[in-house]
C-alpha positions in Angstrom: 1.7 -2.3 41.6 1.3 -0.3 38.4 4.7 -1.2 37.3 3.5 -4.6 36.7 0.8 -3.8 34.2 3.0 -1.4 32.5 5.5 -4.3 31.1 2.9 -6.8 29.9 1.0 -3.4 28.1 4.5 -2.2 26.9 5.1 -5.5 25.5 1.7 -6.2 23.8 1.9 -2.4 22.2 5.5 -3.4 20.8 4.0 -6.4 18.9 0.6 -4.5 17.7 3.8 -2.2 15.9 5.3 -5.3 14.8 2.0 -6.7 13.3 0.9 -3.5 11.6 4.3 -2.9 10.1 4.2 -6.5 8.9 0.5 -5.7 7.5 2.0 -3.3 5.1 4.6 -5.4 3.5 4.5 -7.3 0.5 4.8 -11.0 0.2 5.7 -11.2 -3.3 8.8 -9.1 -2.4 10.6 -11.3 0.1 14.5 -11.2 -1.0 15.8 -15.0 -2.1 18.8 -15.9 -0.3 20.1 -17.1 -3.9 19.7 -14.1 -6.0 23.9 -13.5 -6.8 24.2 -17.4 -6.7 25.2 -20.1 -8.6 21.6 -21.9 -9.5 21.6 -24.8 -7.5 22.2 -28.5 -9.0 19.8 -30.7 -10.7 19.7 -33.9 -12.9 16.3 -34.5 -14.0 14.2 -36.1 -16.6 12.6 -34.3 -19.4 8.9 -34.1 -19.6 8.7 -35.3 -23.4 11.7 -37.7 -23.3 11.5 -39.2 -20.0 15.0 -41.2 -21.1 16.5 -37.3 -21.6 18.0 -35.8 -18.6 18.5 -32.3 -18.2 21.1 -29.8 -16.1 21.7 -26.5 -15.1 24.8 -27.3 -16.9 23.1 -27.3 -20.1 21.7 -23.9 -20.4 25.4 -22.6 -19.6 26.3 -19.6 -21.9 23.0 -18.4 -22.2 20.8 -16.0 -20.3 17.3 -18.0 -19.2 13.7 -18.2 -17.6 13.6 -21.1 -15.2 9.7 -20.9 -14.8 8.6 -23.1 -12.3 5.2 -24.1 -12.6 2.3 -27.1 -12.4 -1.0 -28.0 -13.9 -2.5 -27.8 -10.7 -1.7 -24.4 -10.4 -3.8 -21.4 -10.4 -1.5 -19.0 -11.1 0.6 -21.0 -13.6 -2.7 -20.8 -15.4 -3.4 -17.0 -15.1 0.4 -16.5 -16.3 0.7 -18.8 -19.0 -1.0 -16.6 -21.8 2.3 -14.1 -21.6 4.7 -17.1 -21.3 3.5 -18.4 -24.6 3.9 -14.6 -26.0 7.4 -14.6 -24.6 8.3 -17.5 -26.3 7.0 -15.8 -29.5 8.8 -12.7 -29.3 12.3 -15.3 -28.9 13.7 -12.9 -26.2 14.8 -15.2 -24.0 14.4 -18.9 -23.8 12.0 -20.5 -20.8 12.9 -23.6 -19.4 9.9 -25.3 -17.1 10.7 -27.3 -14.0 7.3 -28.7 -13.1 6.8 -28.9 -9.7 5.1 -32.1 -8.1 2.8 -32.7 -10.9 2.1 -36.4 -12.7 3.5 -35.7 -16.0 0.8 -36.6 -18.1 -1.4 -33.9 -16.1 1.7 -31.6 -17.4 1.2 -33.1 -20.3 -2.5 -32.4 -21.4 -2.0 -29.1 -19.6 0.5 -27.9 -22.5 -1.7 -29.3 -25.0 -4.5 -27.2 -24.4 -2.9 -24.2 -23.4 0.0 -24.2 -25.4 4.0 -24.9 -24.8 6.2 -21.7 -24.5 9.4 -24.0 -23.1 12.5 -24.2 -24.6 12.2 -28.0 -22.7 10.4 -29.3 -19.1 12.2 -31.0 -16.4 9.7 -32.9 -14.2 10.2 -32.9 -10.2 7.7 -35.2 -9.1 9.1 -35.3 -5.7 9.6 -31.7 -5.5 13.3 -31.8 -4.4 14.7 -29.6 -7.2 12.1 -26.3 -5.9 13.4 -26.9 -1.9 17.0 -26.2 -3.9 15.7 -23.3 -5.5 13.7 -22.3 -2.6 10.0 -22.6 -4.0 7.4 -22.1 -1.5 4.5 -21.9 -4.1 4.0 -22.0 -7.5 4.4 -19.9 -9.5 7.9 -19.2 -9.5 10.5 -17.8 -12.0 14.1 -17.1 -11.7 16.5 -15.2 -14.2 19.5 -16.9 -14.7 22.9 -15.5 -16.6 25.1 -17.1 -18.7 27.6 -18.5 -16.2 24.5 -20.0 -14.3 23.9 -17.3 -11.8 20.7 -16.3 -10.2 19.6 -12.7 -11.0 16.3 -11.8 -10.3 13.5 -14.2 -8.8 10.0 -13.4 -9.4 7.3 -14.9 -6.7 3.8 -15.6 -8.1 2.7 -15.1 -11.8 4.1 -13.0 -14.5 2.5 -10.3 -15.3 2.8 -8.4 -18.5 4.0 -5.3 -16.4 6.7 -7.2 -14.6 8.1 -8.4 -17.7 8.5 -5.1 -19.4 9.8 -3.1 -16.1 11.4 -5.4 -14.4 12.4 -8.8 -16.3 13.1 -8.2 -19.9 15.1 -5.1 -19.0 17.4 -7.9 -16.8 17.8 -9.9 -19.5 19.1 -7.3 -21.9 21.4 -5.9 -19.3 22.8 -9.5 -19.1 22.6 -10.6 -22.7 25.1 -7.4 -22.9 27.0 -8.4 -20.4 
């Protein structure tokens, strides 16, 4: 009789464990199943030029921010400020995939808060960031010159991940 209280409480202690290990984890650090992949594929219009179509193809040779983001977006807004100082200090070029937005949202976002991209795809439909893996915006992935992913950082940039952990990438690579 005791036997069969000690398997249900054995089993419900196992996944209070499970739980509290889970508790101390991280979110932001979940491993992408791309990083040491080729970037995936796209063909997609350019936010300014809507006749212009852009490709992974196209930033071959270089090493590159793909910064995916929205107007919509929180975040996007609480990182912007050190994207646009990025794009001053010329370390690295940002490319902008924005994610499910209307583009003239995108649009009058830049405008008032500034344009660090090198150039903006638009994914309307949000089929380019299930390739890349984006579960939320936003998202920013290091990419080397033969179109690998590197390094993928979940939620916004902060002025402390660029200097420890992205910029350091990119020099490594641009040595490469």
């Amino acid at each position: 009789m005791k036997a069969r209280y000690l398997i249900p409480l054995a089993i419900f202690i196992a996944m209070l464990a499970f739980l509290g290990v889970g508790l101390t984890l991280d979110p932001r650090e979940v491993p992408s199943p791309l990083i040491d992949k080729p970037a995936p594929a796209f063909r997609l219009q350019t936010l300014d030029a809507p006749s212009r179509v852009m490709t992974p193809e196209d930033m071959r040779g270089q090493v590159w921010l793909l910064n995916v983001w929205a107007s919509w977006c929180g975040g996007c807004r609480e990182e912007h400020p050190v994207l646009v100082e990025l794009a001053k200090s010329r370390a690295v070029p940002i490319y902008g995939l924005d994610y499910k937005d209307q583009p003239g949202d995108a649009r009058r976002w830049l405008a008032d808060f500034g344009n660090p991209y090198t150039a903006i795809v638009s994914d309307p439909d949000g089929r380019a960031g299930i390739e890349y893996g984006v579960y939320g915006v936003p998202e920013t992935f290091v990419i080397d010159k033969a179109g690998v992913i590197r390094y993928k950082q979940i939620g916004p940039i902060t002025p402390k991940a660029l200097q420890e952990t992205i910029l350091p990438l990119v020099r490594k690579l641009n040595a490469a």
